[in-house]
N, C-alpha and C positions, 0 to 999 in steps of 0.2 A: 493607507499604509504607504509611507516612502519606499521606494523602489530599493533594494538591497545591491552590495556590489558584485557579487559573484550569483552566474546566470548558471543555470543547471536545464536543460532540452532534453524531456523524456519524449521521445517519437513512440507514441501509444500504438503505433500499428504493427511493433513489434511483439506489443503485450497481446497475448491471447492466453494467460493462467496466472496464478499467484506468483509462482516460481518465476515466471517469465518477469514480471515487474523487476524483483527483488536484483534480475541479472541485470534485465535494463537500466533501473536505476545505478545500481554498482558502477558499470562500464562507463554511466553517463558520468558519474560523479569520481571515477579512479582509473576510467580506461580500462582495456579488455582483462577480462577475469577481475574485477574491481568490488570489493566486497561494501554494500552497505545497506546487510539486514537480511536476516535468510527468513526471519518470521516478522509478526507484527512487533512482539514488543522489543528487539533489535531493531528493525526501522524507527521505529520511536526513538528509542537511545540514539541513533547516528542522528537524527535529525536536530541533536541538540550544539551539534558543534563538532569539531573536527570528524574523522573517520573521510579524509579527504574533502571534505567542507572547511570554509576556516572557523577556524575555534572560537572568536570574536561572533558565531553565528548572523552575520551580514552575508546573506545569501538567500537566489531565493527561486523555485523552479515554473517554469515554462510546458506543459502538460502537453503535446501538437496530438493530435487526434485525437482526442479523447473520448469524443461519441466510442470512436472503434474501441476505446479501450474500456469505459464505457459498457458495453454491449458485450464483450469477452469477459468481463470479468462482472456479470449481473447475478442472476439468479440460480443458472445450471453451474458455475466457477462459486457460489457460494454453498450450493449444499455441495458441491463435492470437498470444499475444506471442510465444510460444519461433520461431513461424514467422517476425514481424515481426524479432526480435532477428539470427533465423542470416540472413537477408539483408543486416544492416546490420553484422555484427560483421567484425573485423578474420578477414581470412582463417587465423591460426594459432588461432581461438578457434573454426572452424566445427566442428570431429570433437567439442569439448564441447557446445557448443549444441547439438548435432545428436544425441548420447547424450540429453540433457537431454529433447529435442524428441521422442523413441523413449519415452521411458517417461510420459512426461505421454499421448502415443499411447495408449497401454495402461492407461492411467491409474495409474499409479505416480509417486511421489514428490510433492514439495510442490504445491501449487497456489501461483496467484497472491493467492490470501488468505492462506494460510499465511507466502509473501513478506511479506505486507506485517503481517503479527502479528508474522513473526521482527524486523523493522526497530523497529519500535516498542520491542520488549526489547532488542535489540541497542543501542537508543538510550537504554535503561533511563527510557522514561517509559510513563507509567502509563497503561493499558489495559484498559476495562472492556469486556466483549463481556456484551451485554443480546438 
């Protein structure tokens, strides 16, 4: 993949929760109090073009620490959302969150880093983990 024209530098060592990303990337992408995406499927929507990116979607980000971020946001940062989410989600969605919320337990299947790597491909822009 050609290299995009506008750089975005997430400094992962200030990520240690979901919440924390969502601020970091904001700030990174719009400067202080910079909004872009307070959940998953708002990060997804912003990563399709404007929302302080340009709209042309030629851009593309720079991930610096990422082990650390990485590591804050594995297995103990995933079942506490999967806990946040099965309280909030529609009642015919609890037996999946709750499958979901048993293996992150155990630590089995994606993390919430993994989340948020697959959305960045799934958005098909460009993603450098440093």
């Amino acid at each position: 993949m050609s290299h995009s024209n506008a750089v975005y530098v997430i400094d992962g060592r200030r990520i240690r929760s979901l919440e924390d990303f969502f601020c970091v990337v904001g700030e990174t992408v719009s400067g202080p109090g910079g909004y872009f995406g307070r959940n998953l499927d708002a990060f997804a929507d912003c990563l399709t073009g404007g929302y302080g990116t340009p709209d042309d979607g030629k851009f593309r980000f720079v991930w610096q620490y990422s082990s650390e971020s990485r590591s804050a946001l594995g297995y103990a940062e995933t079942v506490r959302q999967l806990e946040i989410r099965f309280e909030q989600c529609h009642p015919d969605n609890k037996a999946r969150v709750r499958r979901e919320l048993d293996r992150a337990i155990a630590a089995e299947g994606p993390t919430v880093f993994d989340w948020l790597v697959d959305i960045f491909e799934f958005r098909n822009v460009e993603l450098e983990l440093q």
